[in-house]
Every structure is written in C-alpha cells, then in structure tokens.
N, C-alpha and C positions, 0 to 999 in steps of 0.2 A: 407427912404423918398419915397415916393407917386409921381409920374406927369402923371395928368391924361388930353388927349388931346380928344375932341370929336370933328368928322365931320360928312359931309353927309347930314347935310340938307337943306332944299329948301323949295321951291314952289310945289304942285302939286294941281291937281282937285282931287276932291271926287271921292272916287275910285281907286285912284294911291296909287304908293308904293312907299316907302324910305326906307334905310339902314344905318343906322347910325352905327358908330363906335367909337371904344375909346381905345386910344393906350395910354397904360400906361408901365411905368416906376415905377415895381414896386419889390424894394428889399427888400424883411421879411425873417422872417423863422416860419412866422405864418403857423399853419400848418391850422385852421380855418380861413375862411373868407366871407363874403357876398362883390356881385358885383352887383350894383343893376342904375339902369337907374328909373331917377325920370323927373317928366316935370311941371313947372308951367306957365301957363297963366295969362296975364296981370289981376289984382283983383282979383284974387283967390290963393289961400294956392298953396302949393307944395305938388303934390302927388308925391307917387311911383307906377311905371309902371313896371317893371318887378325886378325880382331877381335871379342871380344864386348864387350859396351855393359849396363850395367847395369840395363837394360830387357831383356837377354835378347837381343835383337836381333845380327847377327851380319853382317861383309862380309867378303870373301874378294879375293882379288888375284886377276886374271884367270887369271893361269898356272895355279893350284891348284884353282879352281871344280871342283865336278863330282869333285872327285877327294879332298879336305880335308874334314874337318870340325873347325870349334873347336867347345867343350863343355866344361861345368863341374858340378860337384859341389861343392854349395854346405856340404853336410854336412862333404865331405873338407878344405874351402880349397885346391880344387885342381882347373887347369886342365888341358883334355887337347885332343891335336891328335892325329886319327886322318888318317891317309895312306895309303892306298890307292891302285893303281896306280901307284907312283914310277916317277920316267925318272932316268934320270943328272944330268941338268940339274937337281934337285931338290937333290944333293948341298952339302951348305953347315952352318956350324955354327947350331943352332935356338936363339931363345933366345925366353924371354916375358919381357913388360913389363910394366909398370904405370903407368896414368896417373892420379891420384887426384883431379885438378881440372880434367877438359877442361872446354872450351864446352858449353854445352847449349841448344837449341833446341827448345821444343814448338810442331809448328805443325801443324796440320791432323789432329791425334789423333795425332801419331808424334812421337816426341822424334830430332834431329839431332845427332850427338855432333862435336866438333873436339876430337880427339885427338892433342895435343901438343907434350906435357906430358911423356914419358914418363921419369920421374925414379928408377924401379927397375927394375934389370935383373938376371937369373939370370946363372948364369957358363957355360949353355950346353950343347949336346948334340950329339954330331957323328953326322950322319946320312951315310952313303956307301951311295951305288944304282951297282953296275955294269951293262953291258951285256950 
C-alpha cells in the first residue's frame, strides 16, 4: 500500500521559488519504479512535470527544464520538487505519483523506464504565481 502526502505550496510573484514535497508511505519490494510530480490547471489536461526513475536518473517536461528540479531523500521517503523562477502559467494544482511496475529496458548501460502505470496519487498542493 502507497500514502502519498504533498506540501509546500502557496502563493508567490513571478520570479519566486517553492519547494514542494511529498512524503510517502511506501511498502514494495518493487525493485523498478517511476516518481513523478504532475500539475493540472483549471481547463486544461494534466501534465507531467518531472520524473525520477529508480536508477536515480531524472526527465523534466520542456516548460519546467532549466528551472525545476525533482529530488529525493531516500532517508526521509520523500520527494521534492524545487521551482524556481515561476511564471503565472505554472499556476496549477501539483500532485506526485507513483508508479510501482513500469516497463524497464536495459540497453546500452542505461535502463529506459515506460511509465504508466501510475496507480497512487497524493491529494495535491495548490501552487498560484501572479504577475
């Protein structure tokens, strides 16, 4: 069983940073997994904002590159998504995932993860960036 709790977020101006986190309660013996922090805004889909891969390894969605970081604390069972330089258009409720069984592919010394699966979800963190 999965409990995934997310905080950390607010209010700031364009330009500010937030930290969000997500403290999970998570017992497997999966040895693959995807952790992945997604965000949707009022009328529009759900994206994904970042991902990390249980090899460490980490992709980011074009919009947030350069400006996101996902990161974890394997001590704490808890993932964090630093955000730096927000725009307004970042505003949207955050939430992380969990995927306990993607695909996995070793090829060429790097493992390929298919991520999707994502069968636990947090109840969310509402981030708002004004102008």
């Amino acid at each position: 069983q999965v409990q995934l709790v997310e905080s950390g977020g607010g209010s700031v101006q364009s330009g500010g940073s937030l930290r969000l986190s997500c403290a999970a309660s998570l017992y497997t013996s999966s040895t693959y997994y995807c952790m992945a922090w997604f965000r949707q805004a009022p009328g529009r889909e759900r994206e994904g904002v970042a991902t990390m891969y249980s090899d460490g390894s980490t992709s980011y969605a074009d919009s947030v590159k350069g400006r996101f970081t996902i990161s974890q604390d394997n001590a704490k069972n808890t993932l964090y998504l630093q955000m730096n330089s927000l725009k307004p258009e970042d505003t949207a409720m955050y939430y992380c995932a969990v995927d306990l069984a993607p695909g996995v592919r070793y090829y060429g010394g790097a493992y390929t993860y298919n991520c999707a699966k994502y069968n636990y979800w947090g109840q969310g963190t509402q981030v708002t960036v004004s102008s």
